[in-house]
C-alpha positions in Angstrom: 16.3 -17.1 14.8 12.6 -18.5 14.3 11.9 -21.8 13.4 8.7 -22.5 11.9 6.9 -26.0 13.1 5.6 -28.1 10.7 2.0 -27.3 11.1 3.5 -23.3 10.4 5.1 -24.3 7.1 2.2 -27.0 5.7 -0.3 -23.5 6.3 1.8 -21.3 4.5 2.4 -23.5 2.0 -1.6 -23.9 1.2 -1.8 -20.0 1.1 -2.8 -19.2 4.6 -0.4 -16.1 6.5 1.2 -17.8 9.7 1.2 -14.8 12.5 5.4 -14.8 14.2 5.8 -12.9 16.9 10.1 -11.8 17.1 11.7 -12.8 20.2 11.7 -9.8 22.3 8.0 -10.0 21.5 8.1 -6.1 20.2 6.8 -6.7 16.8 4.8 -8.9 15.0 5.3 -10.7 11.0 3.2 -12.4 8.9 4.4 -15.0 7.0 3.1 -16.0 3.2 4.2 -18.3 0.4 5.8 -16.0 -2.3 2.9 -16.9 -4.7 0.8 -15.7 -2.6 2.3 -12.6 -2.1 3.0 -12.0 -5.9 -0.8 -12.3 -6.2 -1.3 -9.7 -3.9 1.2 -7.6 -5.2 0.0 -7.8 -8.7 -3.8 -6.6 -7.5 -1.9 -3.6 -5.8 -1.5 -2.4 -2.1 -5.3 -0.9 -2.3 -6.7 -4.8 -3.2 -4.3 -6.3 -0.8 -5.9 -3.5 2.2 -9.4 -4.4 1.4 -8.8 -7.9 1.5 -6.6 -8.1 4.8 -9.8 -6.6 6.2 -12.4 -9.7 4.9 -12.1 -11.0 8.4 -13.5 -8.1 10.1 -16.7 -8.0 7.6 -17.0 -11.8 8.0 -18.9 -11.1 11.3 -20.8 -8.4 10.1 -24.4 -9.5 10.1 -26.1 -8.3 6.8 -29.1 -7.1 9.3 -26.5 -4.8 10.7 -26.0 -2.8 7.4 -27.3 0.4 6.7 -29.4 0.9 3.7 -27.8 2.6 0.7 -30.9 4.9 -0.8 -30.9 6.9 2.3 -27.3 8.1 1.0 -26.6 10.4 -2.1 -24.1 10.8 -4.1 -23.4 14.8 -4.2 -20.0 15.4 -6.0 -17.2 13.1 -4.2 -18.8 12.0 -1.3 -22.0 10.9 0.2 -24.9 12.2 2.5 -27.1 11.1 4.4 -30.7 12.3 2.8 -32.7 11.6 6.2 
């Protein structure tokens, strides 16, 4: 069984996921507060994919983006006009 420290349960309690690793260290759980995970389950699995992926963008310098107008829109996806 996993027993979560107190520092585990005080940051899942404020809304933060605490990583758990199982003991035969094969797979990997996150644990959230079931508030927190109503609210991402009301928004839908899409919302809930984008914003498990904030932390990747969140080092993402805006210098490092492309600029849109050299993209069109030509039916359902884009291309590049350069």
């Amino acid at each position: 069984m996993i027993q979560l420290t107190d520092s585990d349960f005080q940051t899942a309690a404020q809304g933060h996921p605490v990583r758990l690793t199982d003991p035969s260290g094969q797979a990997e759980f996150f644990l959230v507060s079931a508030a927190h995970l109503e609210r991402l389950n009301a928004r839908g699995p899409v919302v809930a994919e984008v914003e498990a992926g904030y932390h990747i963008l969140a080092g993402v310098s805006p210098d490092d983006w492309e600029d849109i107008s050299n993209y069109e829109v030509n039916g359902d996806h884009a291309s590049a006009t350069r």
